[in-house]
LOMIMAR-840083 format. One record per residue (C-alpha): residue number from 1; residue in one letter; chain; x, y, z. Coordinates in steps of 0.1 Angstrom, whole numbers. Example, Ala and Ser with C-alpha at 12.3 -4.5 7.8 and 13.67 -1.06 7.14 Angstrom:
BEGIN
n / res / chain / c1 / c2 / c3
1 / a / A / 123 / -45 / 78 .
2 / s / A / 137 / -11 / 71 .
//
This chain:
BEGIN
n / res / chain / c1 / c2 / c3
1 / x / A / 735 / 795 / 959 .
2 / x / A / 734 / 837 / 959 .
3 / x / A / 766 / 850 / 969 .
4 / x / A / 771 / 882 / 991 .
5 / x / A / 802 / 900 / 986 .
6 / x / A / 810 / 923 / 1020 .
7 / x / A / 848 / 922 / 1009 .
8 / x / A / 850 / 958 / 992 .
9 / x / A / 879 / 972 / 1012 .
10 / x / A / 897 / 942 / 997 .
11 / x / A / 889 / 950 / 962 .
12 / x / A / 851 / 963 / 946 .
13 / x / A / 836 / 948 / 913 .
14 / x / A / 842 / 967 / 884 .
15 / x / A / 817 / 988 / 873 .
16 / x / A / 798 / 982 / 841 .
17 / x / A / 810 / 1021 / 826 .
18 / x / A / 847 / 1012 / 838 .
19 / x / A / 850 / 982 / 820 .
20 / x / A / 836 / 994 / 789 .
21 / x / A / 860 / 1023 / 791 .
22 / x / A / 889 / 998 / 797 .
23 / x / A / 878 / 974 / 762 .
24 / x / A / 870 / 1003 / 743 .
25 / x / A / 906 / 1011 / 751 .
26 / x / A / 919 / 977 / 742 .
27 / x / A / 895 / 971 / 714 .
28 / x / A / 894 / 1004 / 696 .
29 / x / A / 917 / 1032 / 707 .
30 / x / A / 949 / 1008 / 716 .
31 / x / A / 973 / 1032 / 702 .
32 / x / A / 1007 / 1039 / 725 .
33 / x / A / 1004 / 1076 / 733 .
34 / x / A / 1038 / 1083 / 731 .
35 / x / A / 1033 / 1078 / 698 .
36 / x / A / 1029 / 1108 / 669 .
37 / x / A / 1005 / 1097 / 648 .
38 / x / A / 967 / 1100 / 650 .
39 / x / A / 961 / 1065 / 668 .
40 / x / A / 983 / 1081 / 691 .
41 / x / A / 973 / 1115 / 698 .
42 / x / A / 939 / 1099 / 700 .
43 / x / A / 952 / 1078 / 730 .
44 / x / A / 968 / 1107 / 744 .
45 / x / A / 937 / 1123 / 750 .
46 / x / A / 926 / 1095 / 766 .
47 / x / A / 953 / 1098 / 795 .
48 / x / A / 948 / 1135 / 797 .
49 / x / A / 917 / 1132 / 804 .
50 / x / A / 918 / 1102 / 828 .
51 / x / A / 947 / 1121 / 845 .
52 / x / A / 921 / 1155 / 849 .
53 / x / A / 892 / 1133 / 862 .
54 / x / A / 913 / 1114 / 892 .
55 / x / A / 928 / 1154 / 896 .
56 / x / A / 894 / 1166 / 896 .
57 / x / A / 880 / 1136 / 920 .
58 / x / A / 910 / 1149 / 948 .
59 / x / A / 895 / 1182 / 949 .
60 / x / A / 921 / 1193 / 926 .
61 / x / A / 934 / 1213 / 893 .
62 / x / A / 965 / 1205 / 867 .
63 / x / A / 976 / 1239 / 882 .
64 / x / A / 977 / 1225 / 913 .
65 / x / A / 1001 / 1195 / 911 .
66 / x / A / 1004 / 1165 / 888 .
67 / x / A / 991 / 1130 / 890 .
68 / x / A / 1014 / 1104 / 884 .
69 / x / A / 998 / 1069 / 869 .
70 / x / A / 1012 / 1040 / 889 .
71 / x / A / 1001 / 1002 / 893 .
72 / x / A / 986 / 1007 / 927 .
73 / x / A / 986 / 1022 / 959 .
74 / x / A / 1015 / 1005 / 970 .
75 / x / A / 1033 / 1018 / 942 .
76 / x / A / 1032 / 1048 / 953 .
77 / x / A / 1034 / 1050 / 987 .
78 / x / A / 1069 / 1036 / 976 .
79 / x / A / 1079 / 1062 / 955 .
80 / x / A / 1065 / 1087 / 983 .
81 / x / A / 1088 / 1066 / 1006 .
82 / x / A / 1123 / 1061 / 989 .
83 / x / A / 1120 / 1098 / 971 .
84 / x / A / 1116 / 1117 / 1002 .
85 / x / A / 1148 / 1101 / 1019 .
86 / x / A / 1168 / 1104 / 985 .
87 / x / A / 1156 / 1140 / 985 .
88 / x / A / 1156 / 1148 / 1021 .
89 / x / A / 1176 / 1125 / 1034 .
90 / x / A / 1210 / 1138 / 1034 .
91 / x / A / 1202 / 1165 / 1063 .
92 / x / A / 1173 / 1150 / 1080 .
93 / x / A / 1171 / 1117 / 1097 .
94 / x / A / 1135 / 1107 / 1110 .
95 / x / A / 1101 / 1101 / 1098 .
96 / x / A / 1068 / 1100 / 1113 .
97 / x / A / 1037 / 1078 / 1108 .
98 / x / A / 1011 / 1062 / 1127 .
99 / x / A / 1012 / 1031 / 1142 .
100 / x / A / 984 / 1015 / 1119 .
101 / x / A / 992 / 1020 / 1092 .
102 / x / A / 989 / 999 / 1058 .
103 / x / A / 1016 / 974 / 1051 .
104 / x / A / 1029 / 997 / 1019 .
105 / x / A / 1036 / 1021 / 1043 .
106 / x / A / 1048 / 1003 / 1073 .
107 / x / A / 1069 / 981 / 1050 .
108 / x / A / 1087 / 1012 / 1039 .
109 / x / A / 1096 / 1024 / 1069 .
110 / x / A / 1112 / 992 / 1081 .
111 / x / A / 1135 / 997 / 1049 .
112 / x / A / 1145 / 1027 / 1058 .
113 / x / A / 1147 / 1020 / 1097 .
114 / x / A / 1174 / 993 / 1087 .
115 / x / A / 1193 / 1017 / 1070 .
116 / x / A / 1191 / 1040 / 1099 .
117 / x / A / 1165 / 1061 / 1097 .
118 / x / A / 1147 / 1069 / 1126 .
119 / x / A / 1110 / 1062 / 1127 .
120 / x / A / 1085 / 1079 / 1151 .
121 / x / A / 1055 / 1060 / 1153 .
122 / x / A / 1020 / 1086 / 1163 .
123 / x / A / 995 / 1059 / 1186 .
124 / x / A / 961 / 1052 / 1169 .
125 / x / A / 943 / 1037 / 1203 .
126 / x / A / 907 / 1041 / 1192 .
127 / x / A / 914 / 1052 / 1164 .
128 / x / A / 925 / 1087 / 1170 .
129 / x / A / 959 / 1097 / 1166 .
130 / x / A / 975 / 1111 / 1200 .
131 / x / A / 982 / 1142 / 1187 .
132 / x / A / 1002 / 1154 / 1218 .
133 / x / A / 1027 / 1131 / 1211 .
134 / x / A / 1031 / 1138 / 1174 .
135 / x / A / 1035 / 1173 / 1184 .
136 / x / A / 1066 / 1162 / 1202 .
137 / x / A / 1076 / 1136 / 1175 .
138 / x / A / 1079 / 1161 / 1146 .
139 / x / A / 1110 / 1185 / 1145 .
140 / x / A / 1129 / 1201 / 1122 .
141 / x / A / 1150 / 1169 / 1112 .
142 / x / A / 1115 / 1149 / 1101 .
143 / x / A / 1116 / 1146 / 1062 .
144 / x / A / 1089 / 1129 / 1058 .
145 / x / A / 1055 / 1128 / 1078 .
146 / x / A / 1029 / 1096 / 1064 .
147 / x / A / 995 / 1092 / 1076 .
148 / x / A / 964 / 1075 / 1062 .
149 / x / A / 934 / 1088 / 1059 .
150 / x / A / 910 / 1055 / 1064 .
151 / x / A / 924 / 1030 / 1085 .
152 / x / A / 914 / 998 / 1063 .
153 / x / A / 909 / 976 / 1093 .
154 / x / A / 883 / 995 / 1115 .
155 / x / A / 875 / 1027 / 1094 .
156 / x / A / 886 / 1049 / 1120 .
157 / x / A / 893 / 1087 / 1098 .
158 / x / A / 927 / 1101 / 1110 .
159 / x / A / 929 / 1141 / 1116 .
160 / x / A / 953 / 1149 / 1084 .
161 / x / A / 946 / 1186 / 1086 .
162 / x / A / 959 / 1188 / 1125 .
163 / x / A / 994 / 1173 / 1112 .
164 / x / A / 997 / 1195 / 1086 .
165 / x / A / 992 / 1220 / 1112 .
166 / x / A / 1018 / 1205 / 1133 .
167 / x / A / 1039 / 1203 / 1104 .
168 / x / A / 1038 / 1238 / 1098 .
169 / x / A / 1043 / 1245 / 1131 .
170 / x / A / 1078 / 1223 / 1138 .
171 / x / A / 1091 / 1214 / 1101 .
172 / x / A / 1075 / 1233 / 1078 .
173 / x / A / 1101 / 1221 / 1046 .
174 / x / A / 1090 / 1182 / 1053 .
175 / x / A / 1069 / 1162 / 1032 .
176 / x / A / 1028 / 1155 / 1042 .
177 / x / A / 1020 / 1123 / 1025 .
178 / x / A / 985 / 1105 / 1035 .
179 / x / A / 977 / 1070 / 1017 .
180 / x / A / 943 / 1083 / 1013 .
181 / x / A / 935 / 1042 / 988 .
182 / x / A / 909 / 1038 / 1014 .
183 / x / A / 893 / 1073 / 1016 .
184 / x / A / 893 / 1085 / 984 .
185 / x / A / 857 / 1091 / 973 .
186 / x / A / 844 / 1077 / 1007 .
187 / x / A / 842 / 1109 / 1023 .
188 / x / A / 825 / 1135 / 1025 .
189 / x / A / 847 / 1163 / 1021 .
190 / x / A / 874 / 1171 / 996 .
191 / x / A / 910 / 1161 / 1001 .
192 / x / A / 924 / 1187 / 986 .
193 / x / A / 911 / 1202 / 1021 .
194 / x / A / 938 / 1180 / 1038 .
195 / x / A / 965 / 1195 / 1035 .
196 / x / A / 991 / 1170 / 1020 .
197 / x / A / 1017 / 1176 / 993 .
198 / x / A / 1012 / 1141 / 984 .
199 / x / A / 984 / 1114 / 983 .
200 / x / A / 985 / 1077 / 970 .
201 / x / A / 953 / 1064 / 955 .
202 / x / A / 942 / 1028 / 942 .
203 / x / A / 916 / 1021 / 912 .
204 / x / A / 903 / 988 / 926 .
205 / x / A / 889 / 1003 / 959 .
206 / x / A / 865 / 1025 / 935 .
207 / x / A / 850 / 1002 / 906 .
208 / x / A / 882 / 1006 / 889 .
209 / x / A / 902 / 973 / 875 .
210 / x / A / 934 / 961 / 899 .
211 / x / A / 964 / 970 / 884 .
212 / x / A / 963 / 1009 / 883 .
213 / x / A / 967 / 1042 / 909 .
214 / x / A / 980 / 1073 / 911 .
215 / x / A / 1002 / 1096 / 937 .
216 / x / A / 994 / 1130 / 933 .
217 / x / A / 1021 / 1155 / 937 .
218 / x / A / 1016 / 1190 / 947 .
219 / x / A / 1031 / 1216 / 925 .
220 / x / A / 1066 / 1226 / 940 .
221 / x / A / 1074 / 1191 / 957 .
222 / x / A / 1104 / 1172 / 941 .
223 / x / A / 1102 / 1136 / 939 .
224 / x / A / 1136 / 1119 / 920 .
225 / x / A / 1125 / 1095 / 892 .
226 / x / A / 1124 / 1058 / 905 .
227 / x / A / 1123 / 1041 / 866 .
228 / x / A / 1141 / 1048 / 839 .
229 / x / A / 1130 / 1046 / 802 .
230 / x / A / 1112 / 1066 / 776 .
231 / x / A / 1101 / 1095 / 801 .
232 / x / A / 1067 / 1088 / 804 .
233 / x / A / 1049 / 1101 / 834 .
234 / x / A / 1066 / 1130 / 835 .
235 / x / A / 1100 / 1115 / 833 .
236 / x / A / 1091 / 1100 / 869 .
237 / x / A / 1076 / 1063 / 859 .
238 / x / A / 1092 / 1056 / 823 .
239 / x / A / 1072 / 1030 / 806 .
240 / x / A / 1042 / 1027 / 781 .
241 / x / A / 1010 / 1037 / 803 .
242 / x / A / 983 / 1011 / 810 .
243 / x / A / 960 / 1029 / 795 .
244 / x / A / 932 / 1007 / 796 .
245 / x / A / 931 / 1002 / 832 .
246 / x / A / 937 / 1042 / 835 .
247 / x / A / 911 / 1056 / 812 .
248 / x / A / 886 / 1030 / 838 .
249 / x / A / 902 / 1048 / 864 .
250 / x / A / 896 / 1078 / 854 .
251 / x / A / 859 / 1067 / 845 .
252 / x / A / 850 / 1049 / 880 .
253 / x / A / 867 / 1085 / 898 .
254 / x / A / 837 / 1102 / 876 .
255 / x / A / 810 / 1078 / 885 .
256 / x / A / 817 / 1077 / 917 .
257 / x / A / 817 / 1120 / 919 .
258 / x / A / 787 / 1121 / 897 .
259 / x / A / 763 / 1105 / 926 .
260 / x / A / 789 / 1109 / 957 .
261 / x / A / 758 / 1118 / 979 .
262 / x / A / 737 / 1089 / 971 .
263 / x / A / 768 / 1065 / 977 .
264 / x / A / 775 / 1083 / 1009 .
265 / x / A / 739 / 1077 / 1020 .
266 / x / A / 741 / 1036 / 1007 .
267 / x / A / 769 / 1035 / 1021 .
268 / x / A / 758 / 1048 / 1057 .
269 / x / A / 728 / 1033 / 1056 .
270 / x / A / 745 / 992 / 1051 .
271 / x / A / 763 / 1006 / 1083 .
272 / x / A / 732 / 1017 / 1101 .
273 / x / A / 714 / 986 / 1090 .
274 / x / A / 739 / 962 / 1097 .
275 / x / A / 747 / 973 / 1131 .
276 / x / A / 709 / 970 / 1143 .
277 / x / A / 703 / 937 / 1129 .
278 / x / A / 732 / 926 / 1146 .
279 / x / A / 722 / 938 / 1177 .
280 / x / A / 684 / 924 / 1172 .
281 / x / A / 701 / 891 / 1165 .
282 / x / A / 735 / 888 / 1179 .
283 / x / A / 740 / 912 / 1206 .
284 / x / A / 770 / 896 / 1220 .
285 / x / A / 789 / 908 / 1188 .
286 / x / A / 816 / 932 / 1199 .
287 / x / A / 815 / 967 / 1173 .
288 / x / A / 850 / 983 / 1172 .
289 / x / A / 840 / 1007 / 1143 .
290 / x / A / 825 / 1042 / 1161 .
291 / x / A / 797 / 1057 / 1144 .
292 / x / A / 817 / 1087 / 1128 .
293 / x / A / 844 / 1060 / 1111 .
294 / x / A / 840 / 1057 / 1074 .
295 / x / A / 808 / 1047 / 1066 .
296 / x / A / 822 / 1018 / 1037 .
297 / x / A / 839 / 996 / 1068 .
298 / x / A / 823 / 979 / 1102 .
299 / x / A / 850 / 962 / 1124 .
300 / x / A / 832 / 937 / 1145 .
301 / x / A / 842 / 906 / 1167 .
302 / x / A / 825 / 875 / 1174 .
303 / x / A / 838 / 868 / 1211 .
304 / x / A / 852 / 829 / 1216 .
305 / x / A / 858 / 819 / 1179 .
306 / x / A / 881 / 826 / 1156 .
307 / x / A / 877 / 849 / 1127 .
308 / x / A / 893 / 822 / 1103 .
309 / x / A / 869 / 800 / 1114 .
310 / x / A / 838 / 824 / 1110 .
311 / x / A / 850 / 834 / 1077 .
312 / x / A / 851 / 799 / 1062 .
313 / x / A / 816 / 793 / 1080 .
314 / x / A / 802 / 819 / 1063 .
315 / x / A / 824 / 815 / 1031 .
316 / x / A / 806 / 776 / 1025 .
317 / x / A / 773 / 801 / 1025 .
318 / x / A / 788 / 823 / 997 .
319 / x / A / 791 / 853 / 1023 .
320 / x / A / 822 / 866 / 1019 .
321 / x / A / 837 / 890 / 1046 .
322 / x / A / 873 / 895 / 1056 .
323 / x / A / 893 / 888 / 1089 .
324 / x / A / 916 / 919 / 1085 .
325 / x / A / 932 / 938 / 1057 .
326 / x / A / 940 / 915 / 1026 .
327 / x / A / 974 / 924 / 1028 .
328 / x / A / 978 / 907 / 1060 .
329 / x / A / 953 / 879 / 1062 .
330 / x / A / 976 / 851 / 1058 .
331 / x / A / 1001 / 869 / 1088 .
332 / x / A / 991 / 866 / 1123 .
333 / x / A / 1001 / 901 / 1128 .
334 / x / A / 970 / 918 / 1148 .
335 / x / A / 996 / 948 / 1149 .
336 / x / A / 964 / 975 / 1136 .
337 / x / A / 938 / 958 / 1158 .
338 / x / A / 964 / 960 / 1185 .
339 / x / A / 974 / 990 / 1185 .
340 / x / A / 936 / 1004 / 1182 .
341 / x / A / 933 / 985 / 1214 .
342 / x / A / 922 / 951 / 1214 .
343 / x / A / 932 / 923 / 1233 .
344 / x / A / 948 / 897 / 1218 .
345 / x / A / 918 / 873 / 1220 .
346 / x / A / 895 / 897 / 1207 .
347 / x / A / 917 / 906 / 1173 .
348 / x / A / 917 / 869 / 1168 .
349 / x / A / 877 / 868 / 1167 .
350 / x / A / 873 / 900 / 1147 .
351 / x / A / 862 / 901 / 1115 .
352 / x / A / 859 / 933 / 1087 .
353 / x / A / 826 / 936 / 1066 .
354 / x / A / 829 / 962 / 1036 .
355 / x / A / 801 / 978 / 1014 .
356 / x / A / 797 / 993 / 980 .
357 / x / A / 765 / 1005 / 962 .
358 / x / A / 760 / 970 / 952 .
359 / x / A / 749 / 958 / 989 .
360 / x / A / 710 / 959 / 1001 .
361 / x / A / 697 / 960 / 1037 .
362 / x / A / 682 / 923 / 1031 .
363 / x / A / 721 / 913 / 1026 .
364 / x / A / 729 / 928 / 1060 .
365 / x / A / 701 / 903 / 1077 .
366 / x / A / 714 / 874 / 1063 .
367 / x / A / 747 / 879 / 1074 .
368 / x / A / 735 / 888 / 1111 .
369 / x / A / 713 / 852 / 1108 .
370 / x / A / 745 / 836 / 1094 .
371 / x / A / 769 / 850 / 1119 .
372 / x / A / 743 / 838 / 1150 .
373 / x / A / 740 / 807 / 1131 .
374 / x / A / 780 / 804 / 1130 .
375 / x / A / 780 / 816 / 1169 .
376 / x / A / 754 / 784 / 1177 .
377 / x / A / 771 / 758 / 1157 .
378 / x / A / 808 / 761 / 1158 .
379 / x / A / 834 / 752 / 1186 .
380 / x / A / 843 / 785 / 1206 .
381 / x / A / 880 / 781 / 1209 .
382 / x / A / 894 / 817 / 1218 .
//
């Protein structure tokens, strides 16, 4: 049996260049590079040059800020998190975010919450943000404003550039973070366009191995260190470097660069495609994802059954799709799909389909025969 793999906001294979990058590391150039000697310095080069290509990728310069290597997007989002209030903190006491956002994120602002923080949470209904009432939400006691830049459930884009203009409007000294792990690359435009004195990346959403990220840091924000060691990272993330999974990193952000266009237009096509076959074949599928959303992720519902349900059906068939984010599947929380406007009934039959370069147009027909297929033969219990 073929498998189909329409689970790339979860994670994305590997790509072929990546992984060779990542042995040759662990093969041949496995020096520390902390270290003085040549095997070293060799594997120094290595990370600089990983750290200019992800830099490079963000629309970006070394003159412009630094990139800090981290284990994932979650990672930093943390650091992003925890270093604003311990920076900020002491003479500011709210933070603002959207309603939708990623668990890393949302997570983080609970913490803080329980230790008294007060967090302002911007609507995402349809998935734009309600810009009125962040207008009124950031003052001149918010330290720290957090907003992604691809919702990972539906796609929707968020308007980064028209907080930042708010920002500079009501609290010009607070941070602008956006947890750009699901836009980065996908877009367009650059992100250096956004605005944002701080963005949190992921390798495994781009080719790259799990187990390595970034958060960029604008030149003239301070972030306090959050590990303690050898200094590494700029004194900010002490610890030998996983250098392996960074110089793929830094090899999957070039890739995907080199032929950015051509992936756009994959990408947008799957979209296209997949959205007329289902409604040739199953036009009492529900699409949440609008047209101008990111082209990589279509949110659709399958009215009556529930997505665990579908998903397993089409699982057995070695289609594999996702029923919401991965970091919330096993939670019943429909908090995203919610707040984006759902009913409760139609959260619970939606399902996310995800594409890469590796997709084809004949995979989007089979998975519009297989969802009808799933709609014909199993018990509608929503």
């Amino acid at each position: 049996m073929s498998e189909i793999y329409f689970d790339n906001a979860a994670t994305t294979r590997v790509s072929d260049e990546a992984a060779r990058s990542a042995l040759d590391v662990m093969t041949s150039f496995y020096g520390n590079p902390s270290s003085a000697h040549a095997k070293g310095l060799e594997a120094e080069h290595i990370l600089k040059k990983a750290r200019v290509q992800v830099i490079s990728g963000l629309g970006y310069t070394t003159k412009d800020g630094n990139l800090l290597f981290t284990s994932c997007g979650t990672e930093a989002s943390n650091m992003v998190f925890f270093g604003a209030y311990e920076v900020l903190g002491k003479r500011k006491n709210n933070i603002v975010i959207s309603d939708s956002e990623h668990p890393s994120v949302e997570n983080c602002a609970r913490e803080l919450e329980r230790n008294g923080v007060e967090i302002r949470r911007i609507p995402t209904k349809g998935g734009k943000l309600d810009l009125d009432f962040a207008e009124k939400a950031i003052d001149a006691k918010t330290m720290l404003i957090s907003c992604m830049l691809v919702n990972n459930e539906t796609g929707a884009v968020y308007d980064i550039k028209a907080l930042d203009a708010i920002r500079k409007r009501n609290a010009n000294d607070a941070y602008l973070h956006t947890d750009a792990v699901q836009g980065f690359c996908k877009l367009p435009y650059s992100l250096s366009a956004l605005g944002t004195d701080l963005i949190s990346v992921s390798g495994h959403k781009i080719h790259a191995p799990k187990g390595v990220g970034g958060l960029f840091i604008k030149k003239g924000v301070r972030l306090p260190s959050r590990m303690f060691g050898g200094g590494q990272e700029a004194g900010l993330r002490s610890g030998t470097e996983n250098l392996a999974g960074i110089a793929a990193f830094g090899k999957a952000v070039d890739e995907y660069m080199n032929e950015k266009s051509e992936r756009l237009n994959t990408l947008k096509n799957l979209n296209t495609e997949l959205r007329k076959n289902l409604s040739e074949i199953c036009p009492y599928v529900l699409i949440n994802s609008q047209e101008d959303f990111a082209p990589h992720i279509l949110s659709i519902s399958v009215p009556g059954i529930r997505s665990e349900i579908m998903l397993r059906f089409l699982s057995e068939k070695g289609i594999y799709v996702s029923a919401g984010s991965a970091c919330s599947s096993k939670s019943a929380d429909n908090r995203v799909l919610s707040n984006f406007g759902l009913s409760d009934k139609t959260a619970d039959s939606t399902l996310r389909i995800s594409f890469s370069k590796y997709n084809t147009k004949e995979e989007t027909l089979i998975l519009a025969k297989a969802i009808n297929e799933g709609n014909s033969s199993l018990i509608h219990t929503v």
